[in-house]
C-alpha positions as CSV (number, residue, x, y, z in Angstrom):
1,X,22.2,-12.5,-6.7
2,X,23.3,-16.7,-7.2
3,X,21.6,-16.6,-3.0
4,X,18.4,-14.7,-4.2
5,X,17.9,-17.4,-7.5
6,X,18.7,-20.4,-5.2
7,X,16.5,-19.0,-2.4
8,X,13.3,-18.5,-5.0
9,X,14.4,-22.1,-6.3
10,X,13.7,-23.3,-2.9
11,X,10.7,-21.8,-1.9
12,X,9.2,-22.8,-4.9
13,X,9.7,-26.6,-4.5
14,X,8.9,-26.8,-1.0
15,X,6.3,-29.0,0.1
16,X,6.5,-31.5,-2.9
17,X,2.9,-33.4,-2.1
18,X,1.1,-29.8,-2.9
19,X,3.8,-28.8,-5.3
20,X,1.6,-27.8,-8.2
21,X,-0.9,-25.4,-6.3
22,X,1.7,-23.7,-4.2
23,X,3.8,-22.9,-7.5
24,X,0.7,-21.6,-9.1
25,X,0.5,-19.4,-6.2
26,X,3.6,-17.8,-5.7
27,X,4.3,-17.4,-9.8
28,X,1.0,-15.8,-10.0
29,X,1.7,-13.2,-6.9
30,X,5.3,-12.7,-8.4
31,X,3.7,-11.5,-11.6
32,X,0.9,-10.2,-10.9
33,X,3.0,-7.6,-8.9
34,X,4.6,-6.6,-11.7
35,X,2.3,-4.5,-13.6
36,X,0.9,-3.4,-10.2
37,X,3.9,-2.3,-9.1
38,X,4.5,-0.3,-12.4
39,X,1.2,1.3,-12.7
40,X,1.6,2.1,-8.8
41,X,4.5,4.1,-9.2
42,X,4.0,5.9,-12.8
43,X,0.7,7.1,-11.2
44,X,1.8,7.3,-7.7
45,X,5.1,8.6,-5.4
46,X,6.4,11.4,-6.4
47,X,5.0,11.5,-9.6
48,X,2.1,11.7,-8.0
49,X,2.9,15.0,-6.2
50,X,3.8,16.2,-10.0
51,X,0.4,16.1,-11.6
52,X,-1.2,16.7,-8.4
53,X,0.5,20.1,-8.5
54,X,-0.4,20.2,-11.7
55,X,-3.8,19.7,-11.1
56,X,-3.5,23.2,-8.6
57,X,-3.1,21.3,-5.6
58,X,-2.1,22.8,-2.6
59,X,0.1,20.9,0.7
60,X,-3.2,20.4,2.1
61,X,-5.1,19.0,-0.7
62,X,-1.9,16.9,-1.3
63,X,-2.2,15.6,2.4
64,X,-5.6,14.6,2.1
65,X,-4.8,12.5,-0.6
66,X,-2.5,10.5,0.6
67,X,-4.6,10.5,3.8
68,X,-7.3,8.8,1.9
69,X,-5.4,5.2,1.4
70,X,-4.9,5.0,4.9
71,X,-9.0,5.7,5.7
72,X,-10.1,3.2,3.0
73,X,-8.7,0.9,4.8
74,X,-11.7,1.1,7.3
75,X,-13.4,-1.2,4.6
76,X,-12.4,-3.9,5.4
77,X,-14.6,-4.3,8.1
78,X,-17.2,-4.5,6.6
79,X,-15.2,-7.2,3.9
80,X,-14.5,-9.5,6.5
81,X,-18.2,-9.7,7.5
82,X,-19.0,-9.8,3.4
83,X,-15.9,-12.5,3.5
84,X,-18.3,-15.2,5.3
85,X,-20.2,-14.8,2.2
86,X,-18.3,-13.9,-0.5
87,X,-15.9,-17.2,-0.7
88,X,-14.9,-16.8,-4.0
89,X,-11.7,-14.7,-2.9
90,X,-10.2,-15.2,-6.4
91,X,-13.2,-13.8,-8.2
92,X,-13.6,-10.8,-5.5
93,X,-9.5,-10.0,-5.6
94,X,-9.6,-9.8,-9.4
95,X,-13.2,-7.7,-9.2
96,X,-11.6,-5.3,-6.5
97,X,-8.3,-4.9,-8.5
98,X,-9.6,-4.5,-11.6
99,X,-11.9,-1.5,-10.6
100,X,-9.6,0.1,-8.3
101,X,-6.9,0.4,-11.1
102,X,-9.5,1.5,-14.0
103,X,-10.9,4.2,-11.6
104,X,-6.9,5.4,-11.2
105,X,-6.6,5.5,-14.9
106,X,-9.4,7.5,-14.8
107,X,-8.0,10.4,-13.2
108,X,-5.6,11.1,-16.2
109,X,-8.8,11.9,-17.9
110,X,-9.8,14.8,-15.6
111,X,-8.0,18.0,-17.4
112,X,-9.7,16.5,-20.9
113,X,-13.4,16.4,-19.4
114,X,-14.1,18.6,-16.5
115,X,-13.4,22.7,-16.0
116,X,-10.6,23.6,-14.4
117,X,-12.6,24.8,-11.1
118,X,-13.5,21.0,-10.8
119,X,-10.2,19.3,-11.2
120,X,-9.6,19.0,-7.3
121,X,-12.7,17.3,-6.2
122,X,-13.1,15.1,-8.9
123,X,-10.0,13.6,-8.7
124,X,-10.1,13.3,-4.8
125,X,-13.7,11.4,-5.6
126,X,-12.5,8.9,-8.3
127,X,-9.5,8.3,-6.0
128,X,-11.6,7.6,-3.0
129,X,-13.6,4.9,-4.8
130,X,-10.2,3.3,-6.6
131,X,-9.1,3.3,-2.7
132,X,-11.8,1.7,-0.9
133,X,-11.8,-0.8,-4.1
134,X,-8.2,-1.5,-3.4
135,X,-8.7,-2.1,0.7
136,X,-11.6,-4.3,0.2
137,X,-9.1,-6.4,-2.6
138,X,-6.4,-6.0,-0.1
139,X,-8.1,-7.7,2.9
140,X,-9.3,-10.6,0.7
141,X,-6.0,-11.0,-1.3
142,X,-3.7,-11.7,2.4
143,X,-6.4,-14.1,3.3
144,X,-5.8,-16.1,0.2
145,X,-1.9,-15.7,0.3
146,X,-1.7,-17.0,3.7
147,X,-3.5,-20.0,3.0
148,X,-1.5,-20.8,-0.4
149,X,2.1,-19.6,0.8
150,X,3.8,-22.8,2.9
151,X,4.1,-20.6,6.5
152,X,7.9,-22.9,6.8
153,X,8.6,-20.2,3.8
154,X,6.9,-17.8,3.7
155,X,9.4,-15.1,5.5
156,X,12.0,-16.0,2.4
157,X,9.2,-16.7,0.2
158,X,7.8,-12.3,0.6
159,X,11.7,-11.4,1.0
160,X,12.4,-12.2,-2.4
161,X,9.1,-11.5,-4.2
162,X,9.2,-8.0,-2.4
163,X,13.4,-7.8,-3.7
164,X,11.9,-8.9,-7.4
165,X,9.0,-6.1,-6.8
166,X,11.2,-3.4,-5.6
167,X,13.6,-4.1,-8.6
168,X,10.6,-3.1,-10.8
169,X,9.7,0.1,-8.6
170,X,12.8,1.1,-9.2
171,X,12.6,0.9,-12.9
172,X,9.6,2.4,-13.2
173,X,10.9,5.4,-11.6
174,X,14.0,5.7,-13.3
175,X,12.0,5.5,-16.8
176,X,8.7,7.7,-14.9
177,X,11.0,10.2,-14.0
178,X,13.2,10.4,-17.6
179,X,9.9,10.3,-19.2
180,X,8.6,13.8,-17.6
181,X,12.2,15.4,-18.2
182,X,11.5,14.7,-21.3
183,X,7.8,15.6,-22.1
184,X,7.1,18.0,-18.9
185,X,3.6,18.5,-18.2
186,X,0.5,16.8,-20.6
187,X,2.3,15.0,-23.1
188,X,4.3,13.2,-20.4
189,X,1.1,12.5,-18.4
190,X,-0.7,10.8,-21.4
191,X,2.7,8.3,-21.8
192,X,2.4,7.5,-18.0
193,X,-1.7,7.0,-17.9
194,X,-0.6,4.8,-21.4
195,X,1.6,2.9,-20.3
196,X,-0.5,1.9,-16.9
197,X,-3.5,1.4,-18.9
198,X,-1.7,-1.7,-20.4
199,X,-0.9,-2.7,-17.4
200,X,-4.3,-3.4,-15.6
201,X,-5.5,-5.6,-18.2
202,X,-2.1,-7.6,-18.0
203,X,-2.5,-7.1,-13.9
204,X,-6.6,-8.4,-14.4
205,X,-5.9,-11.5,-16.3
206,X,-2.6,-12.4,-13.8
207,X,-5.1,-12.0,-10.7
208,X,-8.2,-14.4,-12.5
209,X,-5.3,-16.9,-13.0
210,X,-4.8,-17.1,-9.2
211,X,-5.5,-20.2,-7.3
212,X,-8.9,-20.5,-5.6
213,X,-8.3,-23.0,-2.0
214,X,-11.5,-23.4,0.0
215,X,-12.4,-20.5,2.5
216,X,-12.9,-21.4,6.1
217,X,-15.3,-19.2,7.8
218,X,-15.1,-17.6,11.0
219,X,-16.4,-20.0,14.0
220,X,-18.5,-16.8,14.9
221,X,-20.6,-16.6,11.8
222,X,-21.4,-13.4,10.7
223,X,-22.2,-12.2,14.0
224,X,-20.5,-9.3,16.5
225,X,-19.1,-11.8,18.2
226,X,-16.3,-12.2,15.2
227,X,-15.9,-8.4,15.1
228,X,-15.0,-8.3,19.2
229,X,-12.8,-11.4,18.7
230,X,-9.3,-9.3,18.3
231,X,-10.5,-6.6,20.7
232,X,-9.9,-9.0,23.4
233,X,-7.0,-10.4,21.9
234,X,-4.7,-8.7,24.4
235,X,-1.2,-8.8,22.8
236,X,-2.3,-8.2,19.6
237,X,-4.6,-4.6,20.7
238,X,-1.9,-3.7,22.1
239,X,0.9,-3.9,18.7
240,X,-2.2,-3.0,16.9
241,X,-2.5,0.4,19.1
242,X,1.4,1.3,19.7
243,X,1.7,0.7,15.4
244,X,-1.1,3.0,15.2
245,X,0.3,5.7,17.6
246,X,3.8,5.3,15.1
247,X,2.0,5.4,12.2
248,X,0.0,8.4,12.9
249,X,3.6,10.5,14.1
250,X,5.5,9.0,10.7
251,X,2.5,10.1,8.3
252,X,2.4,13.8,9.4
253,X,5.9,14.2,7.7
254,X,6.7,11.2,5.7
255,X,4.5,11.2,3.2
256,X,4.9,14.5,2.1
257,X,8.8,13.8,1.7
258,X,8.1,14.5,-2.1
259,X,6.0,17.8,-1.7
260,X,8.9,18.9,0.6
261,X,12.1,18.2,-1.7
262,X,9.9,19.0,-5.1
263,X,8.0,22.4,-3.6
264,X,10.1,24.1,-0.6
265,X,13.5,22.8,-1.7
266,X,12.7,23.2,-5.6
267,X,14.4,19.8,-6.8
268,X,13.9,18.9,-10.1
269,X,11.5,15.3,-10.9
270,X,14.8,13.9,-12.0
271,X,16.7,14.3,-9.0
272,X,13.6,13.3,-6.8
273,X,12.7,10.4,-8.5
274,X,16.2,9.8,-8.3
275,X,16.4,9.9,-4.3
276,X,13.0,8.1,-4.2
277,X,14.7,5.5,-6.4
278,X,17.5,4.9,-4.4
279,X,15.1,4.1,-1.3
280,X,13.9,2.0,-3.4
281,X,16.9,0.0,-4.5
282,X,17.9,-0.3,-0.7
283,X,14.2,-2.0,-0.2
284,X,14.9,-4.1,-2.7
285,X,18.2,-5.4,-0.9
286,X,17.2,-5.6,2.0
287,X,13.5,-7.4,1.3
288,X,15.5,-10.7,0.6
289,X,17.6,-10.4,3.7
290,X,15.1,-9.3,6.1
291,X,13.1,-12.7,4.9
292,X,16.3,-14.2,6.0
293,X,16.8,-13.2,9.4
294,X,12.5,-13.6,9.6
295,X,13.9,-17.6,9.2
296,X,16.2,-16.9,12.1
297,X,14.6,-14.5,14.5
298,X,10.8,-13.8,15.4
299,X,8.8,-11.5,13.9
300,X,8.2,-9.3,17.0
301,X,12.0,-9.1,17.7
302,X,12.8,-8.0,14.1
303,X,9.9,-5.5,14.4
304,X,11.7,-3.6,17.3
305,X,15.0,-3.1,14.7
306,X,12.2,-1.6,12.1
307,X,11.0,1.5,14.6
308,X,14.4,3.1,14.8
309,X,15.6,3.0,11.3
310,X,12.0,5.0,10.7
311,X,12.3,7.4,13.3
312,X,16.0,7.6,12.3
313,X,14.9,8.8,8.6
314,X,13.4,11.5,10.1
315,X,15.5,12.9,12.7
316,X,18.5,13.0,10.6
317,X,16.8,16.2,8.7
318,X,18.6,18.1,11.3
319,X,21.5,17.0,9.4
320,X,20.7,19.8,7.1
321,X,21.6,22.6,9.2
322,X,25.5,22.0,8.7
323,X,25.7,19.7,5.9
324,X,24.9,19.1,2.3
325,X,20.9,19.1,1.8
326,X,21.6,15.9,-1.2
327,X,24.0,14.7,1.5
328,X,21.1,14.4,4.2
329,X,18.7,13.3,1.6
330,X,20.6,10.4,0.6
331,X,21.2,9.2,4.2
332,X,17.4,9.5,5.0
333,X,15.9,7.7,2.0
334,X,18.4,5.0,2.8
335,X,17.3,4.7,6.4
336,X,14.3,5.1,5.5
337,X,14.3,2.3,2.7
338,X,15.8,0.2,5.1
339,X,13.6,0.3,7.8
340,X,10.3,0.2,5.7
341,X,11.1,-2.9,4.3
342,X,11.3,-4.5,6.9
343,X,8.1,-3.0,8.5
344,X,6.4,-3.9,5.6
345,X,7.9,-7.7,5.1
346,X,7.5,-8.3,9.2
347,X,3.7,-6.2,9.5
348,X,2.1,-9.1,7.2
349,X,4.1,-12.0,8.5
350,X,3.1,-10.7,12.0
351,X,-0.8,-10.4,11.1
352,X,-0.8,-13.5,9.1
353,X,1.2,-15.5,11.6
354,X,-0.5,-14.4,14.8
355,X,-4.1,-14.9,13.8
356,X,-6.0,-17.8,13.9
357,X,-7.1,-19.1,10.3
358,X,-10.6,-19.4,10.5
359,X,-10.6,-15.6,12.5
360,X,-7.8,-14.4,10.0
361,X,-10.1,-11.8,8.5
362,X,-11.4,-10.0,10.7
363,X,-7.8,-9.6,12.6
364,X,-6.6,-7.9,9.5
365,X,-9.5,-5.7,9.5
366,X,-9.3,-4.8,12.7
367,X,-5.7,-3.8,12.1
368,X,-6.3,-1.7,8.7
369,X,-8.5,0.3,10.5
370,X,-7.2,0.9,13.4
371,X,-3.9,1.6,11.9
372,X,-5.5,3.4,8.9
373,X,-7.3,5.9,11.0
374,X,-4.0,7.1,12.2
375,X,-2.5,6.9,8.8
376,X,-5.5,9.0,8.0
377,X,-5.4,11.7,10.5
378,X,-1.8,12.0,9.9
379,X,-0.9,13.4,6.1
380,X,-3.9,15.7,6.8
381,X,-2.5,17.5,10.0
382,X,0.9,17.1,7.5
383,X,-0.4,19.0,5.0
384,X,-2.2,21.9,7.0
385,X,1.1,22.0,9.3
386,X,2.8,22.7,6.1
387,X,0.8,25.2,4.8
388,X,0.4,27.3,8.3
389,X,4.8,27.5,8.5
390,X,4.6,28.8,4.6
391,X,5.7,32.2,5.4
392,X,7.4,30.6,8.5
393,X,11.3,30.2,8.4
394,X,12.8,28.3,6.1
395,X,14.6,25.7,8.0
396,X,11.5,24.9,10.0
397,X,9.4,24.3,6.5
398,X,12.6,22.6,5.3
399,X,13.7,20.1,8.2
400,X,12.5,21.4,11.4
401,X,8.8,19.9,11.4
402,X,10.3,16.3,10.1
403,X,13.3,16.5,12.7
404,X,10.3,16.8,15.2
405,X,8.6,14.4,14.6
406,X,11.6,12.5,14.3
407,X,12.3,12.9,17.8
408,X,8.8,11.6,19.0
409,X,9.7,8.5,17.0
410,X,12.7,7.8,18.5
411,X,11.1,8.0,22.0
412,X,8.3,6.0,20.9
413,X,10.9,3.3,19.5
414,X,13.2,3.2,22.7
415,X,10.9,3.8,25.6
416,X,7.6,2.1,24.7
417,X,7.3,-0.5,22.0
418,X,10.3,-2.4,23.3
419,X,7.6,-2.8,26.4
420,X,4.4,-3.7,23.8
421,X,6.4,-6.8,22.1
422,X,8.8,-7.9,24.9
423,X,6.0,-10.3,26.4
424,X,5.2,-11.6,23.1
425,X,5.9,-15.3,21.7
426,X,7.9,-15.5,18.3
427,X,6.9,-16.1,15.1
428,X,8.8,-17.4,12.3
């Protein structure tokens, strides 16, 4: 912990001639992820799946859902063309927040307004909207931290933000999870809505306090020219696509994780959110050392680790046919913490690092969409695989589909993407 304090201590007073903006920036991302992260997580994970189930969804319905993030992701597109524009980011990433998290609060208000027939589609509408609200914030709010963030720290810099972050996921589910055990069903869905309702005006005024450094636009103007730019961009189409062919194998099975342990193996929300906590205490480890090796290693290198933890998380399922299911469980979410932090801590420093500034943009956009149509297509064929082995066997609901796909991964990971990033120049 005495590394992490002096490793924040130094990010923050890198840079000296620019001190005051840069620590502007980096408080004001540290806590505005706070309440973002808290509302993110009462309303979302596995407690999620809980008063989607509630609501009478069904594995499909429940894939869809989470398949919907993923898709919204193809608005930023149309952003980065807006972008050239719309300079304010500030102004736009507080607009975008704001709406996406009052549209999410929103949803708690469903069994109190509309029939029960209705509950599915409304909610699947509102979330849409709060979605594509959050993607369009998403592709402006990377622009802006990777023009305020020093790139000499900016590896350590999202290590230990993401470590801090992760501490508070881990928290909130801890205290989300107590909280239903306690008052199952409405009662404990009005403290959770509650206590995130709080936290988007606390989130709102964090992201209007952000600093505001000039935009530069793309040398392409707003024409298609700017849009074909990272086509022909050859090393990065082909990360772009090989992450996309990964993402959409992972998100048939991984995302439904929760519906799995909470609906076929009938584990309680405490023990779930338990599990989903401890993935989350190994992210929060291993964010701060993964921005340490970033400082060492390049970003592509450190990428290729990432793959096989993932696919790892899922093939160990298998585990389950001679061992303890909470055994196998553990082991998974650990992997799986492991690996996704560092996907997630290396995927930004790779987009941000690789693009060029003025083109910056439209490189992210191109990259949400192509990766988000996989993540997309995959919860959904998740979901309806799901449903179709219901009065299948029980092993295959259980751990068979997951140890499949698990497989696939782990050819994906050793045969291919070692190919994809060999010929490509580190980044720090």
């Amino acid at each position: 912990m005495s590394n992490l304090v002096r490793g924040f201590k130094q990010v923050l007073t890198t840079r000296r001639e620019s001190l005051s903006d840069n620590r502007r920036a980096l408080r004001m991302s540290l806590i505005e992820g706070i309440p973002a992260n808290i509302l993110a997580n009462l309303l979302g994970g596995p407690l999620q799946t809980v008063y989607l189930t509630y609501l009478g969804f069904t594995a499909f319905h429940i894939g869809l859902v989470l398949a919907i993030p993923p898709f919204a992701l193809l608005v930023q597109i149309f952003i980065a063309f807006a972008m050239q524009t719309w300079q304010n980011r500030r102004f736009f990433v507080t607009l975008f927040g704001v709406i996406h998290r009052l549209l999410w609060i929103g949803t708690g208000l469903i069994p109190l307004t509309f029939t029960e027939d209705s509950w599915i589609p409304v909610y699947i509408s509102l979330w849409l909207v709060s979605m594509v609200s959050a993607q369009a914030g998403g592709v402006i709010w990377t622009s802006l931290m990777a023009d305020v963030v020093p790139a000499a720290v900016r590896g350590k810099y999202f290590g230990i933000r993401n470590t801090i972050h992760w501490a508070v996921v881990c928290i909130t589910l801890l205290v989300g999870g107590q909280i239903m055990e306690w008052l199952p069903g409405p009662k404990g869905f009005v403290v959770l809505f509650a206590i995130s309702a709080a936290c988007v005006v606390w989130n709102g005024l964090a992201l209007s306090r952000y600093p505001n450094p000039p935009f530069q636009p793309s040398e392409s103007g707003r024409s298609l020219k700017m849009f074909i730019r990272p086509f022909a961009d050859r090393r990065f189409l082909s990360a772009t696509l090989f992450i996309s062919l990964f993402i959409l194998l992972q998100n048939v099975v991984i995302p439904l994780f929760s519906y799995v342990m909470l609906e076929i193996m009938d584990r309680s929300t405490s023990k779930v959110t338990l599990i989903i906590m401890l993935q989350n205490l190994v992210m929060m480890v291993s964010y701060y050392y993964w921005g340490v090796l970033n400082s060492k290693y390049s970003t592509n290198t450190l990428l290729l680790w990432t793959f096989p933890l993932i696919a790892a998380s899922c093939a160990v399922w298998a585990g389950m046919a001679i061992l303890p299911a909470m055994l196998v469980l553990v082991v998974v979410h650990i992997l799986l913490g492991f690996g996704f932090a560092g996907y997630n801590l290396l995927v930004f420093n790779f987009l941000i690092g690789d693009s060029p500034k003025s083109e910056r943009p439209m490189y992210i956009a191109v990259f949400s969409a192509l990766t988000g149509i996989a993540g997309f297509i995959g919860p959904i064929a998740g979901g309806w695989l799901y449903d179709e082995v219901a009065g299948g066997p029980l092993w295959l609901q259980t751990y068979g589909l997951t140890t499949f796909a698990g497989g696939a991964l782990l050819v994906l990971s050793i045969a291919l993407a070692p190919f994809v990033f060999r010929s490509r120049p580190g980044h720090n």
